[in-house]
C-alpha positions as CSV (number, residue, x, y, z in Angstrom):
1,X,0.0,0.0,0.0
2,X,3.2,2.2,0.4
3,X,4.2,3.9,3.2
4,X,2.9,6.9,5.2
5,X,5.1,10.0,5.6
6,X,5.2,10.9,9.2
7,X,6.6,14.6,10.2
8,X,8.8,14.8,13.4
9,X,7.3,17.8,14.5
10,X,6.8,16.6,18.3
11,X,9.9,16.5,19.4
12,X,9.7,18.8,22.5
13,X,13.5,19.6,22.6
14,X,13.4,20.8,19.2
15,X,12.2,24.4,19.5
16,X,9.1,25.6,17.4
17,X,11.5,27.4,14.7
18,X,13.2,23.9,14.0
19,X,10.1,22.4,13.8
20,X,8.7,25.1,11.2
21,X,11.9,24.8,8.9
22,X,11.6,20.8,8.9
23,X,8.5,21.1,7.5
24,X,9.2,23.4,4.7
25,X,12.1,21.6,3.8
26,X,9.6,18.2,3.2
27,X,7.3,20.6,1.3
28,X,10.0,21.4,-0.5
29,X,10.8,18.5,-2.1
30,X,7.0,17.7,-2.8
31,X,6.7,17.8,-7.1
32,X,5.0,20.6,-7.9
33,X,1.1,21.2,-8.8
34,X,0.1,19.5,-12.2
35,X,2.6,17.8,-12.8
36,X,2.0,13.9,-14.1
37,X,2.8,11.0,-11.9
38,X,3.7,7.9,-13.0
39,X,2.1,4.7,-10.6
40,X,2.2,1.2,-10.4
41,X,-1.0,0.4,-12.2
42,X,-0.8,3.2,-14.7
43,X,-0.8,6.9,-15.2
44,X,-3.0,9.3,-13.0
45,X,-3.4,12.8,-13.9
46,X,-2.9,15.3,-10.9
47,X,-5.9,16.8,-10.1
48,X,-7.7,19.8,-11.8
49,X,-6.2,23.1,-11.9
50,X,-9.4,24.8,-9.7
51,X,-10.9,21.8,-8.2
52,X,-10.3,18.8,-5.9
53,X,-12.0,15.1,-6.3
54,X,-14.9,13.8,-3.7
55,X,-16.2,10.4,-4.4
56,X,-18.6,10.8,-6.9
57,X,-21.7,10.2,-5.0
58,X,-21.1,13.2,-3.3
59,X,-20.6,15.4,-6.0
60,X,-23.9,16.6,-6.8
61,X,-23.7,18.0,-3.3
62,X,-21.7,20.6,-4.6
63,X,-21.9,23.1,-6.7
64,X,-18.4,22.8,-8.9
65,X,-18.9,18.8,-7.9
66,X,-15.5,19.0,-6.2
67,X,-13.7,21.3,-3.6
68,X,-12.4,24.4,-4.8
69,X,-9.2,25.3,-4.8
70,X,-8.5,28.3,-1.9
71,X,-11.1,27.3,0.0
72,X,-11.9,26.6,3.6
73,X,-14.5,23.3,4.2
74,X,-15.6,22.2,7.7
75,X,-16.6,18.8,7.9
76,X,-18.4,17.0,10.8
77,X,-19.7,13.9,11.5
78,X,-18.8,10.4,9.9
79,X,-14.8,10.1,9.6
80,X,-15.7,7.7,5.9
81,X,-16.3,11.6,4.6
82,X,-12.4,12.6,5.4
83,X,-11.1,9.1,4.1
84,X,-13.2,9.7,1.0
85,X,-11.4,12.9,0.4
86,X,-8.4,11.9,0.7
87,X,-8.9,8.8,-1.0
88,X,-10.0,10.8,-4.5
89,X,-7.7,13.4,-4.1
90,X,-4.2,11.3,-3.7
91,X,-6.1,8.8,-6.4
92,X,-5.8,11.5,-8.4
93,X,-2.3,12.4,-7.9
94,X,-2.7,15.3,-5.3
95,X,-1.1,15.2,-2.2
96,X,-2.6,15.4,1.5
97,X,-1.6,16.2,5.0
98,X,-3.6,15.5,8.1
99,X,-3.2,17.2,11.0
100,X,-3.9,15.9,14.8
101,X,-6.2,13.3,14.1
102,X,-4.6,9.9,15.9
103,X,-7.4,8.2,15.4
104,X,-8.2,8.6,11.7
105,X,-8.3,4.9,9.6
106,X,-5.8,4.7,7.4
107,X,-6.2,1.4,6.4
108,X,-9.5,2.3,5.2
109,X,-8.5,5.0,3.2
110,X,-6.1,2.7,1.5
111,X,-8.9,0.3,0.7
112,X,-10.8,3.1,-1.1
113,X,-8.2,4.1,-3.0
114,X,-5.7,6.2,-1.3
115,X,-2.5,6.1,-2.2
116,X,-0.4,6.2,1.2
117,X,2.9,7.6,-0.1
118,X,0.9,11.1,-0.9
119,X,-0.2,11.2,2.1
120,X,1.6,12.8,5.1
121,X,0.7,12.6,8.7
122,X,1.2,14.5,11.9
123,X,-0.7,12.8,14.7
124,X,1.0,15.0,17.4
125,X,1.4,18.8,16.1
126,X,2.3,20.1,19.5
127,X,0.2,23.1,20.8
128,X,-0.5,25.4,17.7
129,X,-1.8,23.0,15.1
130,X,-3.3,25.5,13.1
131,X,0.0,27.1,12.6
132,X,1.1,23.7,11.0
133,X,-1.5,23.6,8.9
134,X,-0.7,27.3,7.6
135,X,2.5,26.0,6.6
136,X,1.7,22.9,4.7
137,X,-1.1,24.6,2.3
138,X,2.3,26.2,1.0
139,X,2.4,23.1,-0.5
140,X,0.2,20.6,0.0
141,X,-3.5,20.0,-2.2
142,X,-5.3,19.2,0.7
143,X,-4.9,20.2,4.4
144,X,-7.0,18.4,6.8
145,X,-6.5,19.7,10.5
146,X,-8.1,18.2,13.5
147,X,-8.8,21.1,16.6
148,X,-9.4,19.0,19.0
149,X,-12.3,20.4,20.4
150,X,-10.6,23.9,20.3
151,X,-12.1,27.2,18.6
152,X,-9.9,29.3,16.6
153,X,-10.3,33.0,16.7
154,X,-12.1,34.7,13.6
155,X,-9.0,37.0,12.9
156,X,-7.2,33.8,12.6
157,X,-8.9,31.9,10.7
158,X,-9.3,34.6,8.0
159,X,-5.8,35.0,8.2
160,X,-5.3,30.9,7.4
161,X,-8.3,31.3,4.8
162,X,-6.4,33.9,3.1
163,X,-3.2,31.6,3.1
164,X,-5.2,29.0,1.2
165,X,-6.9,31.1,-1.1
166,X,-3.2,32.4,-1.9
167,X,-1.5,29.0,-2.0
168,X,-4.4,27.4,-3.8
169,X,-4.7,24.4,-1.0
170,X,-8.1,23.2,0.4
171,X,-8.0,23.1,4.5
172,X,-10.4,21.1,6.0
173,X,-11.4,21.8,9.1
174,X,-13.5,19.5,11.8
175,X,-13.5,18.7,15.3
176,X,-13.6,22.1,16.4
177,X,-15.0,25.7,15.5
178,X,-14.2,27.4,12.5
179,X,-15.7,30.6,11.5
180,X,-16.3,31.4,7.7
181,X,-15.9,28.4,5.9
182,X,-17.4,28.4,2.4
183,X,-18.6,25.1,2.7
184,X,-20.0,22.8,5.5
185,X,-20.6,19.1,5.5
186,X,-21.7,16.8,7.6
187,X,-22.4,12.7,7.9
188,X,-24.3,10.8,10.0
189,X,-24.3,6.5,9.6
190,X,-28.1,6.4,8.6
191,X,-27.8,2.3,8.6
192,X,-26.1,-1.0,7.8
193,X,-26.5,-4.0,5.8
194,X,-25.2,-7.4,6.7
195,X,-25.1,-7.4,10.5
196,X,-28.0,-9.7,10.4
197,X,-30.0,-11.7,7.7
198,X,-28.0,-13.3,4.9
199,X,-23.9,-12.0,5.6
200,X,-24.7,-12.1,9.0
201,X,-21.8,-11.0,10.8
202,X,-20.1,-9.4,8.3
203,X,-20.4,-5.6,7.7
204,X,-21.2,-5.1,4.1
205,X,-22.1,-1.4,3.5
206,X,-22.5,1.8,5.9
207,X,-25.3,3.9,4.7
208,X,-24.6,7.8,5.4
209,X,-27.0,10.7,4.9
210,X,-24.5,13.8,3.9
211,X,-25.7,17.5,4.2
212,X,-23.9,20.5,1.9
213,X,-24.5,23.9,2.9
214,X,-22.4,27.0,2.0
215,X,-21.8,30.9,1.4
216,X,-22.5,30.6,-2.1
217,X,-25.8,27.8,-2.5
218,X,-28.5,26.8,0.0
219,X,-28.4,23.2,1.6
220,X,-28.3,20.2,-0.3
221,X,-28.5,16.4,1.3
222,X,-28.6,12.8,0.0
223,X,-27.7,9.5,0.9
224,X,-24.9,7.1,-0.1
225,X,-23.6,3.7,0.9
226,X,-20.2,3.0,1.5
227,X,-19.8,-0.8,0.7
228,X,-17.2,-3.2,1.4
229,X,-16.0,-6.2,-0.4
230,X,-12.9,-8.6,-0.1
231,X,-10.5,-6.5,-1.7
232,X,-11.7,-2.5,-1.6
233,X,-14.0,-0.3,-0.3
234,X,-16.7,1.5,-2.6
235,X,-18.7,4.6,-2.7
236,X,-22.5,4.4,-4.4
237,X,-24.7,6.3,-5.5
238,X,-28.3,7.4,-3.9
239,X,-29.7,4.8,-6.4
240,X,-28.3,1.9,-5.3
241,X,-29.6,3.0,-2.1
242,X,-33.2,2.7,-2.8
243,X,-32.4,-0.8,-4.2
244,X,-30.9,-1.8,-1.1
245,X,-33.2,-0.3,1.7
246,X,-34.8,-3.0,2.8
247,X,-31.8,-5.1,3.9
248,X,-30.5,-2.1,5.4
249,X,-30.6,-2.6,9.6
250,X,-31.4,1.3,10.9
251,X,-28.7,2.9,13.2
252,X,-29.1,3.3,17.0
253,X,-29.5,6.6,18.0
């Protein structure tokens, strides 16, 4: 599956100067936007010049059916909506960071389609994680930072915004407060299928209802399944959905 960078920036005897420079000598040596990368099973294109990949069921949620490129997104809820993002957007030859978020399954994003050796992870940022995250959208395509509960200050996060609109990077934003995103999702696991009946035992697909809202169109929601087989994990389509309700077991509030 490759291997996942992981930056050294927790070291409390190195001071927060070091720490900084370390990371924008990795950035450094990142290819640069656009360019064509050659992979193991064939050619991917880097992503578009304006806008980032979502799996393609969610989409329609949005109104340039991707994230755009200098924007702010919080996202709350289900963590298969971050692994979807990064799986599309490293798919497609971008590269991702993620910021403070331990807990986050990578192994799932792998079986969607992530590609683990664009992908670089800091699990312990130290105490000003948003100030890591201002440094990798110099960059990185896609920025996902974790708060931790924490609320970040309005000056600052226009000052961040401003960063990404500048560098061209999409942050994403959850666990915490963020004021002025320009778009807002959020998940909830609606239901399941094969916990009982015929795959009994086995968890076959997650059903999620997503909700879109944003500065610039009025909220949109649907309903995808996220469904599992032996070898990957897929996203589909509202359709599918409907065809599937009735072996779908609800989830406990």
């Amino acid at each position: 599956m490759g291997e996942v960078a992981e930056f050294p920036v927790d070291d409390e005897e190195a001071g927060r100067a070091e720490r900084i420079e370390a990371l924008r000598r990795r950035i450094a040596a990142v290819p640069a936007r656009g360019e064509v990368q050659s992979l193991a099973r064939g050619r991917v294109e880097a992503p578009s010049d304006r806008i980032l990949p979502v799996p393609a069921p969610l989409a329609e949620l949005l109104p340039q059916c991707g994230l755009v490129r200098g924007s702010v997104v919080s996202v709350s809820g289900a963590t298969s909506l971050l692994l979807g993002m990064l799986a599309s957007v490293t798919a497609a030859g971008g590269y991702a960071a993620v910021i403070g978020q331990r807990r986050l399954g990578l192994l799932a994003a792998a079986e969607m389609g992530a590609r683990l050796h664009r992908l670089a992870v800091i699990p312990d940022p130290g105490p000003d994680p948003v100030e890591i995250a201002a440094v990798l959208l110099d960059g990185i395509d896609l920025v996902v930072l974790g708060l931790g509960g924490a609320s970040v200050p309005p000056s600052r996060a226009r000052a961040v915004a401003a960063r990404a609109r500048n560098k061209q990077s999409v942050l994403v934003v959850t666990d915490g407060r963020w004021e002025g995103a320009h778009v807002r999702l959020e998940a909830r696991v609606d239901g399941y299928r094969g916990v009982d009946g015929p795959g009994r035992d086995r968890l076959c697909a997650t059903r999620l209802s997503v909700r879109a809202h944003g500065r610039a169109f009025p909220p949109r929601a649907t309903r995808v399944e996220v469904c599992a087989d032996r070898s990957a994990v897929e996203w589909a389509s509202e359709e599918r959905n409907r065809l599937e309700d009735g072996r779908f077991r609800k989830a406990v509030r």
